[in-house]
C-alpha positions in Angstrom: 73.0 92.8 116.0 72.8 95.7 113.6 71.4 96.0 110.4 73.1 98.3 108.1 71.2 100.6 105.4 71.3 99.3 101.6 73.7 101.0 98.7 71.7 103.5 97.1 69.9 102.3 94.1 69.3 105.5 92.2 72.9 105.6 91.0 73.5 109.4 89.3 75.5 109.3 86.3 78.7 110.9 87.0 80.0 114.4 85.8 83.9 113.0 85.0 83.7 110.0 82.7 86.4 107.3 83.7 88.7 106.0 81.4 88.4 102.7 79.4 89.3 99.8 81.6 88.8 101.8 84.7 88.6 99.5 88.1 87.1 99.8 91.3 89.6 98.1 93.5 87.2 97.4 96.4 84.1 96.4 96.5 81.9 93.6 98.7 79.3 91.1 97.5 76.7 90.2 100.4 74.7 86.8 99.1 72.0 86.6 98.4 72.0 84.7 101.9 70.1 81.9 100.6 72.5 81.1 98.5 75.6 82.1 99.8 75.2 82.3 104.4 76.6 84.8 106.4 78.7 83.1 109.3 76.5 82.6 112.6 79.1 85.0 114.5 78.9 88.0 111.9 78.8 91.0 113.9 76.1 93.0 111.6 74.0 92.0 109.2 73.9 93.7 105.6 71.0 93.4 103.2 71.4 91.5 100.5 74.0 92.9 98.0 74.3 90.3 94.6 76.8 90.5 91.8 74.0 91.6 89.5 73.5 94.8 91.8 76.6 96.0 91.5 76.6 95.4 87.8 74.1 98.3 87.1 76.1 100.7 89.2 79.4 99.7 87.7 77.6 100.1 84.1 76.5 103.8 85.0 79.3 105.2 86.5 81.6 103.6 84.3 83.4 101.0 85.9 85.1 97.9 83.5 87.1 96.4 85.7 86.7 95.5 89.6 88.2 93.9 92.9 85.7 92.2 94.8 86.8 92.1 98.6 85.6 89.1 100.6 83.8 90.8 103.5 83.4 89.3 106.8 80.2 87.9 107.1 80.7 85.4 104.9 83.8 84.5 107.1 86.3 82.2 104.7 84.3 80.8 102.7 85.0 82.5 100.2 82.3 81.2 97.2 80.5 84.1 96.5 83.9 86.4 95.8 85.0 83.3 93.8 81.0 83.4 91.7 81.5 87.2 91.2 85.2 86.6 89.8 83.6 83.5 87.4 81.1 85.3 85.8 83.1 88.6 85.2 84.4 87.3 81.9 87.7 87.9 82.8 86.7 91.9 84.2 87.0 90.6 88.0 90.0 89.9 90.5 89.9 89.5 94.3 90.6 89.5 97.3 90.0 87.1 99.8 89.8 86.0 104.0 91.9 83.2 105.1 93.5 81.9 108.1 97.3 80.1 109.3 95.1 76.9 108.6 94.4 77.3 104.7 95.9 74.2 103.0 98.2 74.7 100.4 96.1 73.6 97.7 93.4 75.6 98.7 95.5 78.9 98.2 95.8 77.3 94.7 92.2 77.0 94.2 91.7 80.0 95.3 95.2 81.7 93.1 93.3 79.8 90.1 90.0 81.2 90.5 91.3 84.8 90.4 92.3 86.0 94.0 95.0 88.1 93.9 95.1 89.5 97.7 94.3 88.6 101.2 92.3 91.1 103.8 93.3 91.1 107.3 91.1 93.7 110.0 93.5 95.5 112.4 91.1 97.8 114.1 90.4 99.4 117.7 87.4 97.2 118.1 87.0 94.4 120.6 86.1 91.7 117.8 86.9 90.8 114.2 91.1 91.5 114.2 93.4 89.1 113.1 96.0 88.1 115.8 99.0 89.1 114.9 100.8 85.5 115.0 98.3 84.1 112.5 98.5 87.2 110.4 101.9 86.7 109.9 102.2 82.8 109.2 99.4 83.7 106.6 101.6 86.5 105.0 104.4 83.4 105.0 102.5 80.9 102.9 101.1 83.4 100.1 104.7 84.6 99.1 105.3 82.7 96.8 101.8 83.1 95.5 102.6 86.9 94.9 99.7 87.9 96.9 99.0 91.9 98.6 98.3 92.1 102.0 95.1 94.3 102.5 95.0 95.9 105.8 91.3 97.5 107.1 93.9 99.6 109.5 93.3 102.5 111.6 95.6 105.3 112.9 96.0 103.7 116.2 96.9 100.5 115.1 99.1 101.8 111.9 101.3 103.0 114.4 101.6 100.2 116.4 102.1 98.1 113.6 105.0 99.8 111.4 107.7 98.0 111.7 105.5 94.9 111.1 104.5 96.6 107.3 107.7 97.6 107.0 109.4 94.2 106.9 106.2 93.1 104.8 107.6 90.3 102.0 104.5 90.7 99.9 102.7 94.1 98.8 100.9 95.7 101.7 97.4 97.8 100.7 96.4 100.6 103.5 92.5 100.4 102.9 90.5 103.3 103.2 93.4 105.9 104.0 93.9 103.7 106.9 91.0 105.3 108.5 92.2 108.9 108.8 90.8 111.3 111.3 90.0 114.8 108.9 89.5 116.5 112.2 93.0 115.9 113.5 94.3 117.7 110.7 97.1 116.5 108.2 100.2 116.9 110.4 98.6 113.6 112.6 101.2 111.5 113.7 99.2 108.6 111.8 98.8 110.0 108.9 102.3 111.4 108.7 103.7 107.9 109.5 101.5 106.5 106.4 103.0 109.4 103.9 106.7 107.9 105.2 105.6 104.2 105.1 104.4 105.4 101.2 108.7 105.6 100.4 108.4 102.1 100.4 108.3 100.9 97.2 105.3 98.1 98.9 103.2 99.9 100.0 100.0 100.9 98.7 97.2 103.0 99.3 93.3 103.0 98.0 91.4 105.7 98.7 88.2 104.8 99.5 85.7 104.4 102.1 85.2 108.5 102.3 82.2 107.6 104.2 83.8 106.0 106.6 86.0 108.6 107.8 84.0 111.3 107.7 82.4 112.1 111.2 79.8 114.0 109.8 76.6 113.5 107.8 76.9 113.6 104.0 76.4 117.0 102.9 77.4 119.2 100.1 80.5 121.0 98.2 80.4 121.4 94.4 77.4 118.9 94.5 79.4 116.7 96.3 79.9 114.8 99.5 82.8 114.2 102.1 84.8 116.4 100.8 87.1 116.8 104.1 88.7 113.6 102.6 90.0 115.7 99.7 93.2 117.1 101.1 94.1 113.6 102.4 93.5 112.0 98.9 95.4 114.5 97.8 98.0 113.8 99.9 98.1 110.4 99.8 98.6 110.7 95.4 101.3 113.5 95.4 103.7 111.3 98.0 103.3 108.0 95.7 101.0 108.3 92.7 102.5 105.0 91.0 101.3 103.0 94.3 97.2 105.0 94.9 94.3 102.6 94.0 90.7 103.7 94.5 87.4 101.8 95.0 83.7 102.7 95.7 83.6 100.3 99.1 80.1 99.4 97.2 77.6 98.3 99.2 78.8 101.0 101.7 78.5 98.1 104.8 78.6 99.5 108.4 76.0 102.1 107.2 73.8 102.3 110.3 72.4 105.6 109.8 70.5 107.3 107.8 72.7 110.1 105.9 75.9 108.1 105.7 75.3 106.4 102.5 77.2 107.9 99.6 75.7 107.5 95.8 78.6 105.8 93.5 78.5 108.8 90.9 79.1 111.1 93.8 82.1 109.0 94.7 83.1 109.1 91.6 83.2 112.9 90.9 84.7 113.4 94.4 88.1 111.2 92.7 88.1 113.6 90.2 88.5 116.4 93.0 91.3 114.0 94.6 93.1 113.6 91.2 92.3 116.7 88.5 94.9 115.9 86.5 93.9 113.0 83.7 96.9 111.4 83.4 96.7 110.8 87.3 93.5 109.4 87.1 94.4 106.9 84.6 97.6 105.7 87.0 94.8 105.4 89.7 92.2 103.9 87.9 93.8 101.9 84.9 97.5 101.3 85.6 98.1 101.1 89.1 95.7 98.6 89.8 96.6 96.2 86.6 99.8 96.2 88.0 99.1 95.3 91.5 96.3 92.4 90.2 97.7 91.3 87.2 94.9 92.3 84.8 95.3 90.9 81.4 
């Protein structure tokens, strides 16, 4: 099973200064596994990566608000999302895992304690995806709950799966640029289908997870890393800038390399090299995602 590299703890104080009541719309909490297990069939194991971690990041980048994003190892139990949302003072929504079998009431618990969103993985991977049957009895039972949809989606499967987020009752969130290839250039079929999928007043898209859809090592531009994700950001905020999200992906799981893992102030210069223009930024880091999480 493989071990992923930790978040980088030297976090640089970034050049652009976000806006008050800036959020990071996706990040993970990993334990601490003593407290809170990873699930026996968790196909890599991440170092320990607590609330209180994150909290120093957030505090020198600039961060107020967040999204924690339940990750998989912790399967659906979903108590240490739930801990990070509780002690946030309010700061915190999330976003959680469930299946077709999650009682009523404990969508209510779980509504209650600040979830917001569900996360389904859709992926060209033998393990970890959601079938689609049990995805969509899930997307049935949190309509009423006014849930998003988060789908971990890649090009391959974005396609196969449009007219399934088109008919989509509930907000649907495209993580990660839904995993864009920058080699195969911006007229991909993929990526062209996510630009028309973007008319839909539902759909959403967070860009994030730069290092995971770069192919190459970080390396530097202005200072900065993974900068072939740029002209896909920038994309991505022209075609629907009401309905772009971002988030750091903080601890940077599925890191197995050494190379691949991005410092936070880094990631959040490069947004400022997606979005120039203030008053975008503040739709992408203030507005946009108090609308779709019902910040206070």
């Amino acid at each position: 099973m493989p071990y992923c590299y930790p978040p980088d703890p030297n976090t640089r104080k970034p050049k652009f200064t976000p806006p008050i009541k800036a959020c990071d719309t996706h990040f993970h909490v990993f334990g601490p596994p003593e407290q809170f297990p990873y699930v026996s069939t968790h196909e890599y194991t991440p170092p320990a990566a607590p609330l209180e971690h994150y909290l120093k990041m957030a505090e020198v980048v600039g961060i107020e608000r967040a999204v924690v994003v339940q990750p998989s190892v912790h399967g659906l139990d979903n108590s240490a999302t739930l801990d990070a949302i509780e002690k946030s003072q309010g700061n915190f929504r999330g976003v959680c895992r469930i299946d077709d079998k999650t009682p009523k009431g404990e969508l209510e618990r779980l509504q209650k304690g600040g979830i917001r969103g569900v996360r389904f993985n859709l992926l060209d991977r033998p393990r970890g995806n959601v079938k689609l049957d049990v995805l969509d009895r899930c997307v049935e039972n949190i309509v009423e709950l006014g849930w998003s949809v988060d789908l971990h989606i890649d090009m391959k499967n974005l396609i196969a799966q449009e007219k399934r987020i088109r008919g989509m009752p509930v907000p649907v969130v495209i993580d990660h640029i839904a995993r864009v290839k920058p080699t195969d250039g911006i007229s991909q079929a993929g990526f062209q289908l996510l630009l028309d999928l973007m008319k839909l007043k539902h759909v959403w898209v967070k860009i994030s997870g730069a290092d995971k859809i770069c192919n190459t090592p970080v390396h530097n531009y202005f200072g900065l890393p993974f900068v072939e994700v740029i002209p896909y950001a920038q994309t991505v905020i022209a075609a629907a800038p009401d309905r772009v999200i971002w988030g750091t992906d903080w601890p940077h799981s599925n890191n197995f390399a050494p190379g691949y893992t991005p410092n936070d102030g880094d990631l959040v210069d490069l947004l400022a090299l997606f979005a120039p223009d203030e008053a975008t930024r503040k739709n992408i880091l203030v507005d946009n995602p108090a609308a779709l999480y019902r910040f206070e």
